[in-house]
Z-matrix of the N, CA and C atoms (Angstrom, degrees):
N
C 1 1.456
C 2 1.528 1 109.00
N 3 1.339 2 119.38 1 143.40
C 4 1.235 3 131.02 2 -155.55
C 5 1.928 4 100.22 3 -92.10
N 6 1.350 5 105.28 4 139.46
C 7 1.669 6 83.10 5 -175.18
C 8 1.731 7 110.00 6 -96.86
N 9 1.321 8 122.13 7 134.13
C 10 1.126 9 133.77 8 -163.72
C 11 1.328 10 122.19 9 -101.92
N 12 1.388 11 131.34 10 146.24
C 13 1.572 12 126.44 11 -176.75
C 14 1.703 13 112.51 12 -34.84
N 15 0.972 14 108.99 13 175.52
C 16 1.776 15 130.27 14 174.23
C 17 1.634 16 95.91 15 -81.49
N 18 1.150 17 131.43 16 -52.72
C 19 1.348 18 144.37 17 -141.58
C 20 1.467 19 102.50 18 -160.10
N 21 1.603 20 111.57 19 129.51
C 22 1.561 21 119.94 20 147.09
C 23 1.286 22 125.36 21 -3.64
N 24 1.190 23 144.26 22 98.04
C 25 1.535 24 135.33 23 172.04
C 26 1.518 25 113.18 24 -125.53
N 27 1.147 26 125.34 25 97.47
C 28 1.573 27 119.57 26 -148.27
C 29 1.388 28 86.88 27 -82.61
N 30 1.770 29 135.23 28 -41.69
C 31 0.685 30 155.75 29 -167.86
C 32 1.103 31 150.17 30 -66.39
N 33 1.459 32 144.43 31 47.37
C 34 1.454 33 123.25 32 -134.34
C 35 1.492 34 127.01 33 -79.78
N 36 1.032 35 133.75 34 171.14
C 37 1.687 36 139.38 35 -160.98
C 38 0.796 37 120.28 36 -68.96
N 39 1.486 38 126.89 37 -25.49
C 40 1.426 39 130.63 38 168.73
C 41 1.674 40 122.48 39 -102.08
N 42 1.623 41 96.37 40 7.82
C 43 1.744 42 107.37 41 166.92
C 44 1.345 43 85.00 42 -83.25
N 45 1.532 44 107.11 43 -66.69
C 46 1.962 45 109.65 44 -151.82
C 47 1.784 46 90.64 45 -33.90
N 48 1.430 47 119.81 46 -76.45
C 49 1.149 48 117.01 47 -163.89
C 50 1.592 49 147.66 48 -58.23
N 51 1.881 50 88.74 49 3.85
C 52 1.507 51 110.54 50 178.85
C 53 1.735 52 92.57 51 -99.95
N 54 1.259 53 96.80 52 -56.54
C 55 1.704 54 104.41 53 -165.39
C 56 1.845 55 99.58 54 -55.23
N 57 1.315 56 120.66 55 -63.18
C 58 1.373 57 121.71 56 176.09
C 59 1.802 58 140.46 57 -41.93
N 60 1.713 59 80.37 58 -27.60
C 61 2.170 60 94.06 59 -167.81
C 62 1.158 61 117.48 60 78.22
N 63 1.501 62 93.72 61 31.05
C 64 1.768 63 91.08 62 -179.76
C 65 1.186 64 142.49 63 -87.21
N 66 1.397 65 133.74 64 99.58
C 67 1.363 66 132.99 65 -159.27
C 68 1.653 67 114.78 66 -77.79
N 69 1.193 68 123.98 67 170.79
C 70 1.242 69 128.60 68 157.26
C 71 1.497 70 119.41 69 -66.62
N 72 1.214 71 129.53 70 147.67
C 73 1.266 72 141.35 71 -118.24
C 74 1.509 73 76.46 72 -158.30
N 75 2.170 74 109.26 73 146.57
C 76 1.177 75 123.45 74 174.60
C 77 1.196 76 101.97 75 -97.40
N 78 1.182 77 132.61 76 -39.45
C 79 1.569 78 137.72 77 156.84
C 80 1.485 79 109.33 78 -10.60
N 81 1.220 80 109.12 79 -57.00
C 82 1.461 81 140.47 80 -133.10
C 83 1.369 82 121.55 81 98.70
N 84 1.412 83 114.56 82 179.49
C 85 1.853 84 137.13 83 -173.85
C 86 1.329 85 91.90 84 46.70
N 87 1.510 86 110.88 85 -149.96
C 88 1.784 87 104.63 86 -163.30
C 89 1.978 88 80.18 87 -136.34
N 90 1.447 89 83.66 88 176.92
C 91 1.319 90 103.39 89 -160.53
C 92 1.579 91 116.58 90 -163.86
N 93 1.481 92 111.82 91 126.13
C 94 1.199 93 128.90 92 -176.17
C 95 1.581 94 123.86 93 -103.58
N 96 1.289 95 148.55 94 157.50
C 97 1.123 96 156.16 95 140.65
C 98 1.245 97 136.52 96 -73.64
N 99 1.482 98 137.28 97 54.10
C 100 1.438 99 111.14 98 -143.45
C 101 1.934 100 107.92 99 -107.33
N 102 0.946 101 99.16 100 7.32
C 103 1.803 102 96.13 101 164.81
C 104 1.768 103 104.28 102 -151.88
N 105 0.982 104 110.29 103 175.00
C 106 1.822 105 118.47 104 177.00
C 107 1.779 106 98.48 105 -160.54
N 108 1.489 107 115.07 106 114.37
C 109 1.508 108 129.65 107 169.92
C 110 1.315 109 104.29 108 -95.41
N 111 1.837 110 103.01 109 108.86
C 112 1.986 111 110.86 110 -172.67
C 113 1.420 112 100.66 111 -98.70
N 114 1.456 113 134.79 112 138.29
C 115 2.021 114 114.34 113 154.46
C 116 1.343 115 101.37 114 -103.39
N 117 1.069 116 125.34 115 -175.56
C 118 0.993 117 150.90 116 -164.40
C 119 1.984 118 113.66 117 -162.15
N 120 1.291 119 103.07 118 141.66
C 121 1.933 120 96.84 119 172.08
C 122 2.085 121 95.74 120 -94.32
N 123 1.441 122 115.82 121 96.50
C 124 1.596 123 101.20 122 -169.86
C 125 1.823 124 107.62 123 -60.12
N 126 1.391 125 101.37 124 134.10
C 127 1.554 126 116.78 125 151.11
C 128 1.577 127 116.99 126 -28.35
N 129 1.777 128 100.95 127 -50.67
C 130 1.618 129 104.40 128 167.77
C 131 1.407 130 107.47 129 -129.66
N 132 1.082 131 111.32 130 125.98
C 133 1.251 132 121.72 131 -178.73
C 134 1.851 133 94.49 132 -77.10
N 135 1.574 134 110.18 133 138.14
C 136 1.329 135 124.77 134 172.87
C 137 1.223 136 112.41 135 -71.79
N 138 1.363 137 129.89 136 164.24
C 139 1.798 138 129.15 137 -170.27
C 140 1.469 139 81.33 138 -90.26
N 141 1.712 140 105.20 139 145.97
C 142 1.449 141 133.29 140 174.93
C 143 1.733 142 99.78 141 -65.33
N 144 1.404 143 108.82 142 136.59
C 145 1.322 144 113.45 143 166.44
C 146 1.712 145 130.25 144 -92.80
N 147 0.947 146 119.68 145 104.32
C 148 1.600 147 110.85 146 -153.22
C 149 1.715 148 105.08 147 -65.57
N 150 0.986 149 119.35 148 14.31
C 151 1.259 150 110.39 149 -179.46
C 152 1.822 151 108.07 150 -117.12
N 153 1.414 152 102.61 151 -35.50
C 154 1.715 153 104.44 152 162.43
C 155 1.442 154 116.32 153 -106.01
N 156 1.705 155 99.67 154 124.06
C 157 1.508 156 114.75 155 -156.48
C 158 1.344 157 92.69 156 -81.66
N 159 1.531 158 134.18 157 140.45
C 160 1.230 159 142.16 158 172.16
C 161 1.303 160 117.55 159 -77.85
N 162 1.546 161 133.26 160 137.02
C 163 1.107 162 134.57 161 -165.82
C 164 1.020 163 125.97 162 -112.04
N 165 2.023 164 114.14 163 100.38
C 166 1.586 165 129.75 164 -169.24
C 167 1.437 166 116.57 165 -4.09
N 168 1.557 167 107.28 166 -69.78
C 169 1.713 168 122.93 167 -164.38
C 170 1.478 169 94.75 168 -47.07
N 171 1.507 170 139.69 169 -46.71
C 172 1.046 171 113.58 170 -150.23
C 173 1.771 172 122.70 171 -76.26
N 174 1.662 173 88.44 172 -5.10
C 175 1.563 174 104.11 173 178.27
C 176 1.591 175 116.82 174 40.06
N 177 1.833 176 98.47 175 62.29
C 178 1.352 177 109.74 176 164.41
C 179 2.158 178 104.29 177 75.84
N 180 0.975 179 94.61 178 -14.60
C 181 2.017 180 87.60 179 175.94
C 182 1.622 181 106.01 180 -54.97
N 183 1.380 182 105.80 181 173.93
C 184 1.352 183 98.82 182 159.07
C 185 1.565 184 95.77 183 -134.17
N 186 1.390 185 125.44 184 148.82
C 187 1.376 186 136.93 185 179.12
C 188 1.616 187 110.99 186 -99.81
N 189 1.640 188 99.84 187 132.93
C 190 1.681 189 102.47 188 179.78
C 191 1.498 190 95.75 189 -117.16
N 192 1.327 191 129.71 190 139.51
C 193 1.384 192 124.92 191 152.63
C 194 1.534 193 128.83 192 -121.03
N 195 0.788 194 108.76 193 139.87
C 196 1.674 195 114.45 194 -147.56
C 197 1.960 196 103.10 195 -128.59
N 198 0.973 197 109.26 196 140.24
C 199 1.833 198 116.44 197 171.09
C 200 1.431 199 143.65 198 135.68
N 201 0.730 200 143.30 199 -165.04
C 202 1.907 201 123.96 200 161.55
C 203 1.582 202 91.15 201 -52.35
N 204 1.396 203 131.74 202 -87.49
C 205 1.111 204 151.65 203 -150.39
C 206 1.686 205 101.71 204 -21.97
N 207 1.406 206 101.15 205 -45.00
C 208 1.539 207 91.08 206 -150.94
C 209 1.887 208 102.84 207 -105.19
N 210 1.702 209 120.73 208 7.15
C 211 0.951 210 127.72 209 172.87
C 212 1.586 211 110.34 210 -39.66
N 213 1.139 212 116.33 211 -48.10
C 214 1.425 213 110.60 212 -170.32
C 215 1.174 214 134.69 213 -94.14
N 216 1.386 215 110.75 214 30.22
C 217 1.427 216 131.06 215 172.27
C 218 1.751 217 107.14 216 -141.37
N 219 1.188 218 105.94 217 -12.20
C 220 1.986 219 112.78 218 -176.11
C 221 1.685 220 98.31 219 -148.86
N 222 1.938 221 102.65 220 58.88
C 223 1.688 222 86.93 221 169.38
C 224 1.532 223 114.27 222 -81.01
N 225 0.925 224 99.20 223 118.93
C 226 1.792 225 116.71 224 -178.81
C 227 1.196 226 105.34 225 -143.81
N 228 1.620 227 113.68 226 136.10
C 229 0.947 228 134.83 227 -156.12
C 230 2.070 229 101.97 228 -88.90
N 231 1.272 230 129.49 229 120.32
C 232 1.572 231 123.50 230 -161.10
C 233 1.618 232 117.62 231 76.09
N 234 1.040 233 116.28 232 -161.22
C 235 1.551 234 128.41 233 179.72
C 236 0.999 235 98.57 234 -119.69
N 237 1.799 236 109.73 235 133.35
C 238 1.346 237 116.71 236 177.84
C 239 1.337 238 111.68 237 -80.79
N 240 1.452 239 147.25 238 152.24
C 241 1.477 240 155.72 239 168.09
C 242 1.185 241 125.40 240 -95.60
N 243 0.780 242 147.78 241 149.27
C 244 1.832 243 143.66 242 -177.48
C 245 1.891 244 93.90 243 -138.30
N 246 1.458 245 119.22 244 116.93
C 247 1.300 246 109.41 245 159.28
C 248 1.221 247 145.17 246 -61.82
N 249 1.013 248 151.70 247 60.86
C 250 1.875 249 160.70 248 -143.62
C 251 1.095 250 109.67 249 -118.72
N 252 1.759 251 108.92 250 -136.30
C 253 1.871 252 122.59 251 -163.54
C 254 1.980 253 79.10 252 -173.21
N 255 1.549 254 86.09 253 170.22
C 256 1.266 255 108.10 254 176.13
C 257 1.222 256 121.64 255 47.47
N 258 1.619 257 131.36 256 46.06
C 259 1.557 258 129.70 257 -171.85
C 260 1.118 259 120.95 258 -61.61
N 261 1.260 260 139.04 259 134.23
C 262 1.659 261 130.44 260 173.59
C 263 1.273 262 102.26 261 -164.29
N 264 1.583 263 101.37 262 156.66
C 265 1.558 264 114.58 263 -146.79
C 266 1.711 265 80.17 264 -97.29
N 267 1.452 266 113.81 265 163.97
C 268 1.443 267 112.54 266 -169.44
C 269 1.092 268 106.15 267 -118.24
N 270 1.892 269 115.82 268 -41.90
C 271 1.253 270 139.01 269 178.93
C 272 1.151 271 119.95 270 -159.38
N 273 1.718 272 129.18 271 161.77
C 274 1.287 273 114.53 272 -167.83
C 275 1.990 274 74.26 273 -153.52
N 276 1.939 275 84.97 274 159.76
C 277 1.777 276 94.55 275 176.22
C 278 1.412 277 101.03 276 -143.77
N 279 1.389 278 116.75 277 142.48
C 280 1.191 279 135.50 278 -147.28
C 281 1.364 280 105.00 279 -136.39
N 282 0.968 281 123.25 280 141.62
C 283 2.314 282 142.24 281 134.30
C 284 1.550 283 111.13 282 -68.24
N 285 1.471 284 104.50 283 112.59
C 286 1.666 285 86.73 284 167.85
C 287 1.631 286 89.84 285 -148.73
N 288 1.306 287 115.18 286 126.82
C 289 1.621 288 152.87 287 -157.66
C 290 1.684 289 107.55 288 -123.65
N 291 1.561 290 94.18 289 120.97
C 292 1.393 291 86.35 290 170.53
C 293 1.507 292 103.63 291 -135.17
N 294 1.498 293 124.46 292 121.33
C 295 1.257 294 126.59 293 162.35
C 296 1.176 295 141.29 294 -79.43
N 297 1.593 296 133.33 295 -172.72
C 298 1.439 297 112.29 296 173.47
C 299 1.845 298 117.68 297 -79.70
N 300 1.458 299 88.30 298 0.73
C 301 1.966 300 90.18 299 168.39
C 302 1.378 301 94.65 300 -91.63
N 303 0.566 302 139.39 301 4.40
C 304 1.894 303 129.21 302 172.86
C 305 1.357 304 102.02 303 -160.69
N 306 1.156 305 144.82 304 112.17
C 307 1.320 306 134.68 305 -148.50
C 308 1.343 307 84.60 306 -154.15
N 309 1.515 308 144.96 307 -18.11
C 310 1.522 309 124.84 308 174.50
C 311 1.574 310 106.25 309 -120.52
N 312 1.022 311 117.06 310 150.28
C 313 1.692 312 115.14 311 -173.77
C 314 2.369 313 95.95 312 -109.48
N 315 1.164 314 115.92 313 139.74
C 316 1.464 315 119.09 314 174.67
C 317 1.587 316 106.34 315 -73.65
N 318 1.262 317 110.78 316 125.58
C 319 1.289 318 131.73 317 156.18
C 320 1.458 319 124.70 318 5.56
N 321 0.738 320 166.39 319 68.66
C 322 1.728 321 152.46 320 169.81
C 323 1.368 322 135.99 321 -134.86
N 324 1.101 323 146.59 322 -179.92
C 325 1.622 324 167.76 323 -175.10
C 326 1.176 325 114.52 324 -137.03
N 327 1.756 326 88.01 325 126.48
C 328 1.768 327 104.67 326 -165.55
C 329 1.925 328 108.56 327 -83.59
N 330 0.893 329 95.13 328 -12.00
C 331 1.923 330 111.75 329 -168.83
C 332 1.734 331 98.22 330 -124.74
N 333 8.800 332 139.42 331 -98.37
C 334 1.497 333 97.70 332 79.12
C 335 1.959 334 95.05 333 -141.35
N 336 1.113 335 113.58 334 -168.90
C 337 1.043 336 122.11 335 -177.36
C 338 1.336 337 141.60 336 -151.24
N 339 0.969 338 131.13 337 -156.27
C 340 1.497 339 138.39 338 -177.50
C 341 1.615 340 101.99 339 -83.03
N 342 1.237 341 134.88 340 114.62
C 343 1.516 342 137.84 341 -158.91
C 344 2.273 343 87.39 342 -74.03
N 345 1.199 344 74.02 343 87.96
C 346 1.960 345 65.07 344 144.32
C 347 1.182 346 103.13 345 -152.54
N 348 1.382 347 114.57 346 155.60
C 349 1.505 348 144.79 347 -122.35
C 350 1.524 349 76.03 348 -124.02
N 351 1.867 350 94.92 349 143.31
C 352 1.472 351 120.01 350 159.03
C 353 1.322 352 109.98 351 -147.44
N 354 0.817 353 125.79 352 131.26
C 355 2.234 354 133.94 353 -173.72
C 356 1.464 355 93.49 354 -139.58
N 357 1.145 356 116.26 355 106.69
C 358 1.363 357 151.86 356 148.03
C 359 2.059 358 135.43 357 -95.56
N 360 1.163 359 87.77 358 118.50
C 361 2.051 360 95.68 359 -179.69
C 362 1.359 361 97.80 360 -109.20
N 363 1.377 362 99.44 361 113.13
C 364 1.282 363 130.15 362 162.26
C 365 1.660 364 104.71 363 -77.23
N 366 1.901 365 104.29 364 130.86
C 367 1.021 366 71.27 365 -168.05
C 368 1.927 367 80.38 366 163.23
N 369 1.210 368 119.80 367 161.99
C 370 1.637 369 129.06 368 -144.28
C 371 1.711 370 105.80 369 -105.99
N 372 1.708 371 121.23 370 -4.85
C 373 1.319 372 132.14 371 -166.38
C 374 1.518 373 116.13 372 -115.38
N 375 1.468 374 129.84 373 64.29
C 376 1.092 375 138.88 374 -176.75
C 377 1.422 376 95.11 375 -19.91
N 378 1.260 377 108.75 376 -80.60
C 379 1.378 378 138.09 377 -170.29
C 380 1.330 379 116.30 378 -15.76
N 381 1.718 380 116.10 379 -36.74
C 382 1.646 381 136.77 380 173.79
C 383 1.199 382 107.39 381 -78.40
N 384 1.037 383 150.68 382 -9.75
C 385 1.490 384 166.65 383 -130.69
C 386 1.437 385 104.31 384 44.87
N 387 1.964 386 126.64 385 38.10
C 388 1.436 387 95.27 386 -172.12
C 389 1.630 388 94.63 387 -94.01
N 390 2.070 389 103.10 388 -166.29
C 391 1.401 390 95.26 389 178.79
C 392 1.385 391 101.05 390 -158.92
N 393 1.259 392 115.98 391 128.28
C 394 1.719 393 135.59 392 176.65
C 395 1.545 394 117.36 393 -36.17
N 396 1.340 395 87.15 394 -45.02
C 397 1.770 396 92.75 395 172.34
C 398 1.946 397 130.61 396 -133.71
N 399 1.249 398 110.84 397 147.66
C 400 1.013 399 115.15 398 -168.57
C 401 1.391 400 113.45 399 -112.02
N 402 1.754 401 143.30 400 113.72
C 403 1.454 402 135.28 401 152.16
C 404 1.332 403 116.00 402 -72.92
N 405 1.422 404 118.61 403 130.08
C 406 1.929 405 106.29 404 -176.47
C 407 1.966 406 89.75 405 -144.72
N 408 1.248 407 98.84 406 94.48
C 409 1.677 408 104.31 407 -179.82
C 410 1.776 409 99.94 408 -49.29
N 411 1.342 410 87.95 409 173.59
C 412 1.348 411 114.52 410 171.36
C 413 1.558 412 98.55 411 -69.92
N 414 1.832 413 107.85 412 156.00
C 415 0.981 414 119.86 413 -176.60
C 416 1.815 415 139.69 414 58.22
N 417 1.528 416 105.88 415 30.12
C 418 1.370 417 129.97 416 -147.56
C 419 1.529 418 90.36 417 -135.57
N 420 1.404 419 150.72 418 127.41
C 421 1.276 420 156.71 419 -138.88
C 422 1.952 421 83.93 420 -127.66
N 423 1.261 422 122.12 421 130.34
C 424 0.913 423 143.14 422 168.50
C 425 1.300 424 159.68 423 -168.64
N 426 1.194 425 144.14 424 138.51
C 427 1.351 426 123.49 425 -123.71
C 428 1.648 427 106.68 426 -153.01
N 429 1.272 428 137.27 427 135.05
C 430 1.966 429 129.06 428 171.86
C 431 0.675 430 102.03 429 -127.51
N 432 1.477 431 108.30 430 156.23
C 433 1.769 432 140.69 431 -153.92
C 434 1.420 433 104.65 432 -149.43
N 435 1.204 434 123.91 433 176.07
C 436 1.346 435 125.42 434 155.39
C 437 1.511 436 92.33 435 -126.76
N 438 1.578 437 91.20 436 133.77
C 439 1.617 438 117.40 437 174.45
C 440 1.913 439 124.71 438 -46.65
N 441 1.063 440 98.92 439 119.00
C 442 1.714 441 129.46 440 -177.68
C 443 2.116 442 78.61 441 -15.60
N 444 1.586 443 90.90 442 -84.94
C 445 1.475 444 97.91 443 -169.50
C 446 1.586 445 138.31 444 -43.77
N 447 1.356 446 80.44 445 -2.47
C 448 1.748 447 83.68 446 -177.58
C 449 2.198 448 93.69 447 -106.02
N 450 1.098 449 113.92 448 -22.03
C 451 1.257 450 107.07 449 -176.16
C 452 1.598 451 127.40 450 -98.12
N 453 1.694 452 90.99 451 3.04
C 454 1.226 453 102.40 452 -177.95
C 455 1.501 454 108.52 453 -83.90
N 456 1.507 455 114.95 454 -27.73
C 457 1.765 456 120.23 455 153.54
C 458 1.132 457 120.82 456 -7.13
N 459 1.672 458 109.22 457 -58.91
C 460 1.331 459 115.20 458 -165.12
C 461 1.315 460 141.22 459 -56.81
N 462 1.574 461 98.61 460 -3.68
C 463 1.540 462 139.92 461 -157.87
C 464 1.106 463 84.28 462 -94.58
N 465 1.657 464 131.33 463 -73.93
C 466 1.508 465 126.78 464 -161.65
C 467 1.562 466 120.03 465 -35.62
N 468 1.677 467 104.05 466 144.20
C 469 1.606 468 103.50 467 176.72
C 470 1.306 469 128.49 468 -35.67
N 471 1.374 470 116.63 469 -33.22
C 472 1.518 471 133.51 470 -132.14
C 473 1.644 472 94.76 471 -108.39
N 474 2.053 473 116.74 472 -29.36
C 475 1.348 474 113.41 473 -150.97
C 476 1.631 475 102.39 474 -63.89
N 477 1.177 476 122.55 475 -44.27
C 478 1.906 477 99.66 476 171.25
C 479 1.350 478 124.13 477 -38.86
N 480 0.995 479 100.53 478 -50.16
C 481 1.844 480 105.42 479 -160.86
C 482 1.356 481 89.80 480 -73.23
N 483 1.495 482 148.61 481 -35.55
C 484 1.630 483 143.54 482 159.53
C 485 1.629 484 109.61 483 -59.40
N 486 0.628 485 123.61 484 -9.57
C 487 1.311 486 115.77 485 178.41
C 488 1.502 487 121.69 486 85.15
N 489 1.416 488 117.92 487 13.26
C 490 1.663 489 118.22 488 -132.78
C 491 1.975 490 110.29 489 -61.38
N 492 2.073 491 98.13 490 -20.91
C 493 1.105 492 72.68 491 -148.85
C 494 1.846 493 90.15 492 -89.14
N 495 1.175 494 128.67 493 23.17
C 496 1.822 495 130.23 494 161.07
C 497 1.410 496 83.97 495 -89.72
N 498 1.225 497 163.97 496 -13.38
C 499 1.342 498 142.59 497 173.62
C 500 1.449 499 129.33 498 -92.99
N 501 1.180 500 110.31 499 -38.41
C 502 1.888 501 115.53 500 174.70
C 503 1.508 502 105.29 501 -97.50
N 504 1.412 503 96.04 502 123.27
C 505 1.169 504 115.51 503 178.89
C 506 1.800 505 122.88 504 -173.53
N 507 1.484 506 122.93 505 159.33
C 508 1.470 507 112.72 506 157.19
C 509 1.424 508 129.44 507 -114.55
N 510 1.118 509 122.73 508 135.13
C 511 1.712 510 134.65 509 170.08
C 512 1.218 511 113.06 510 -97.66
N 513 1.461 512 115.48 511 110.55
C 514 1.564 513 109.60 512 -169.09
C 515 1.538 514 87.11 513 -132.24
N 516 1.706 515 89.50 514 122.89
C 517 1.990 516 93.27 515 167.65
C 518 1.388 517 104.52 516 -94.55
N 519 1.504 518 125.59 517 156.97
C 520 1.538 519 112.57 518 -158.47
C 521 1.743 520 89.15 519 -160.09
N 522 1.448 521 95.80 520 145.61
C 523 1.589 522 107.24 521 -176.18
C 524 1.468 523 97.80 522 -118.28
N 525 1.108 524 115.34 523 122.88
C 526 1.516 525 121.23 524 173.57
C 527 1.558 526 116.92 525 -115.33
N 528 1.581 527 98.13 526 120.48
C 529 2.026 528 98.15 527 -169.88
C 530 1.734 529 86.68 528 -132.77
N 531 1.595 530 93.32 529 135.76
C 532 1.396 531 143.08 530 -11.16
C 533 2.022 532 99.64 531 -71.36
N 534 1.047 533 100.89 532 162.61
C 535 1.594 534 113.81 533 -170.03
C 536 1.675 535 106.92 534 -37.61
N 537 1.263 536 94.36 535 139.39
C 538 1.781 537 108.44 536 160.20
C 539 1.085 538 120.96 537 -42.46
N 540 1.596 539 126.21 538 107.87
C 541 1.653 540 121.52 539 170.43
C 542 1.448 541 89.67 540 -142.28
N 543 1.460 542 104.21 541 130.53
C 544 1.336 543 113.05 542 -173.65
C 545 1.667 544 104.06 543 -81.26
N 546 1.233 545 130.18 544 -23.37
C 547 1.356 546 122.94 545 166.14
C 548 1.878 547 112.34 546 -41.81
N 549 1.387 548 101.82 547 -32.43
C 550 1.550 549 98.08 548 155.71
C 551 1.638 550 140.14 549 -54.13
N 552 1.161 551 101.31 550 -27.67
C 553 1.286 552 117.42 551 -146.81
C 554 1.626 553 95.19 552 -88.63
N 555 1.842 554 91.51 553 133.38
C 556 1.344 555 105.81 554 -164.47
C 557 1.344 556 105.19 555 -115.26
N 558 1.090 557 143.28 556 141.81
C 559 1.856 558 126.82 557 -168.26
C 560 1.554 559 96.48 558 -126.21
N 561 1.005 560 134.26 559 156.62
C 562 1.754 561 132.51 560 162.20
C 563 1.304 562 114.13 561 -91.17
N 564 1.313 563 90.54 562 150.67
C 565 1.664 564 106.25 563 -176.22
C 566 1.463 565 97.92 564 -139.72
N 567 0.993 566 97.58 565 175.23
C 568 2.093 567 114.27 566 -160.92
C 569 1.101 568 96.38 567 -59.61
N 570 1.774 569 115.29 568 -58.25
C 571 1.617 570 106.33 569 -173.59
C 572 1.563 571 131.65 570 -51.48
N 573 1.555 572 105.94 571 -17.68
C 574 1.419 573 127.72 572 -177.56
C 575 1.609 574 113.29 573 -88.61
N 576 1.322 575 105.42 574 -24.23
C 577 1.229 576 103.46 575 169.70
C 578 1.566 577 120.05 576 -80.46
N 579 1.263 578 104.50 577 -43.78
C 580 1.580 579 119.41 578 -172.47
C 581 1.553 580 108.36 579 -66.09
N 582 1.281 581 113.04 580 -15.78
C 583 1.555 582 126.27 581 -167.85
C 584 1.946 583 87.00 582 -87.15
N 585 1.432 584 128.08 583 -38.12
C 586 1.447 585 115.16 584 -144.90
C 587 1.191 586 69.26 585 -88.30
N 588 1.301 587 148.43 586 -30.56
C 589 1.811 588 134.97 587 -135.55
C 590 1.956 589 83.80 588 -99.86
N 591 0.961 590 148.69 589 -10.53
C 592 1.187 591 166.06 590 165.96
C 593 1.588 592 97.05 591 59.62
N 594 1.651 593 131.63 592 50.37
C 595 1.051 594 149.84 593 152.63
C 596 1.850 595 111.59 594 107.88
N 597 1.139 596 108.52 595 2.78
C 598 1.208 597 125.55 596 170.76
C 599 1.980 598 119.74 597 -81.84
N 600 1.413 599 107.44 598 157.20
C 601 1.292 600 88.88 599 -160.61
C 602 1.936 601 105.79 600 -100.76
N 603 0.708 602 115.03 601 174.10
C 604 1.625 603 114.48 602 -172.04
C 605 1.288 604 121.46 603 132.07
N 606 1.775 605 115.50 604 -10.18
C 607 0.771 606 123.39 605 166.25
C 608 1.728 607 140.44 606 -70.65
N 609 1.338 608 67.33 607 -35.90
C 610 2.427 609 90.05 608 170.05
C 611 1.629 610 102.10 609 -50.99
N 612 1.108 611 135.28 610 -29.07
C 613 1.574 612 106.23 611 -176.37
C 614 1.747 613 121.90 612 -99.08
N 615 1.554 614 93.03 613 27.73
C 616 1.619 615 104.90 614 -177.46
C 617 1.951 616 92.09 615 -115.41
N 618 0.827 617 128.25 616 3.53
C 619 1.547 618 131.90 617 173.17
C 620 1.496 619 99.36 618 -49.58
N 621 1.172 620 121.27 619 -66.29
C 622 1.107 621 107.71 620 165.25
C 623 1.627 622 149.45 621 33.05
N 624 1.523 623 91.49 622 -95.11
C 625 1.303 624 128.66 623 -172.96
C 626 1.740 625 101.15 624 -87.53
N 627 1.404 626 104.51 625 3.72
C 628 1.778 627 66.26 626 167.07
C 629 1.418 628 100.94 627 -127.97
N 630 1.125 629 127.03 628 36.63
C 631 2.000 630 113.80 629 164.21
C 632 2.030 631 86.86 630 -133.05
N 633 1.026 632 108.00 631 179.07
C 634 1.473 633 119.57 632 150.82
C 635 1.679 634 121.24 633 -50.67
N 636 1.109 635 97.89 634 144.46
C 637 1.683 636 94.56 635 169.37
C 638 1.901 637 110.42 636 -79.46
N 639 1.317 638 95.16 637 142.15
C 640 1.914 639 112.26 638 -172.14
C 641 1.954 640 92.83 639 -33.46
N 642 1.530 641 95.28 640 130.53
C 643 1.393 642 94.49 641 171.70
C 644 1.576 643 108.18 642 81.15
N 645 0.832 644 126.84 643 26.46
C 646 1.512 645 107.26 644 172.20
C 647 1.799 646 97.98 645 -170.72
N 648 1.217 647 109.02 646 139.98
C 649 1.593 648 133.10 647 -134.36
C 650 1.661 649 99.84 648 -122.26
N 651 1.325 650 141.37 649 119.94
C 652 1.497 651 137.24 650 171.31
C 653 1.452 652 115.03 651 -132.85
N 654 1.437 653 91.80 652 129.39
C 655 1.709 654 116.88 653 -176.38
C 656 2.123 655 94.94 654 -23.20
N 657 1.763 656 104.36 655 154.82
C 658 1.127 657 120.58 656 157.64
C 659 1.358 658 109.51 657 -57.81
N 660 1.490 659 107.64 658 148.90
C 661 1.404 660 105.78 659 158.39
C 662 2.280 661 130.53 660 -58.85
């Protein structure tokens, strides 16, 4: 008997990353951009449409969204512009893939605290406790991998001739508010860890997550 993925993968790793545009990622795994939500305060505000009700929060901005993502509801040829003041990105949506060539992503904060632990499987089987979707506020240190047990496969006699390593893998589409700018991006380092553990030990088995795993190399920031 032939040995078979962990999980469904209709897809293999080097489609996702042809079909998607997916580059390598400093994080780690690879990583896409596929929409960006901009406001703006407009110079001219457009006449109100009485049929689409305007929405308080945005306090008069106007929102542009621009990218693969949003081609098929705003095909327009370039990026549209709105003339205003005060530009800022609102939200941004992303591809981020991790294979068994990059299979752990380094530690960080997109925008510290009391170290408590959350381990979550993303993932299509209620039933396992996994879960389709993830909320992870600002200011929350966090990090993806693909699971020990699914990569330990790769070991078996059989995993070439299965193909395993176009089969294990994660595709995570991801909404980031306010928008992805890696000038944000905060990564952990030992001193940051040893600081949350406030001199206590428990911290040594998060080493980990903050270089690459042995053998495997990720773009500069």
């Amino acid at each position: 008997m032939s040995l078979a993925p962990p999980y469904p993968y209709p897809v293999n790793n080097s489609e996702l990353i042809a079909n998607h545009g997916l580059e390598k990622h400093f994080e780690g795994g690879y990583f896409a951009q596929t929409a960006l939500l901009d406001s703006v305060l407009p110079t001219s505000p457009k006449s109100a449409n009485p049929h689409v009700p305007e929405s308080g929060s945005l306090e008069g901005r106007e929102q542009i969204a621009f990218g693969t993502a949003t081609e098929l509801l705003s095909p327009t040829s370039g990026v549209e512009t709105v003339p205003g003041s005060q530009q800022r990105t609102d939200a941004s949506q992303i591809f981020y893939l991790l294979t068994p060539e990059s299979y752990r992503g380094r530690m960080h904060m997109n925008l510290h605290s009391i170290p408590t632990i959350h381990r979550v499987i993303l993932g299509s089987n209620p039933s396992q406790g996994e879960v389709l979707q993830l909320f992870v506020p600002g200011g929350w240190w966090k990090a993806s991998e693909i699971p020990d047990e699914d990569l330990i496969l790769l070991d078996a006699p059989d995993a070439e001739g299965a193909n395993l390593k176009e089969k294990i893998g994660c595709l995570i589409s991801e909404i980031v508010v306010p928008g992805w700018n890696p000038d944000q991006h905060q990564f952990i380092d030992e001193d940051k860890l040893k600081a949350m553990w406030r001199g206590k030990s428990g911290w040594e088995q998060y080493t980990k997550y903050i270089q690459a795993p042995d053998g495997l190399e990720y773009p500069d920031k």
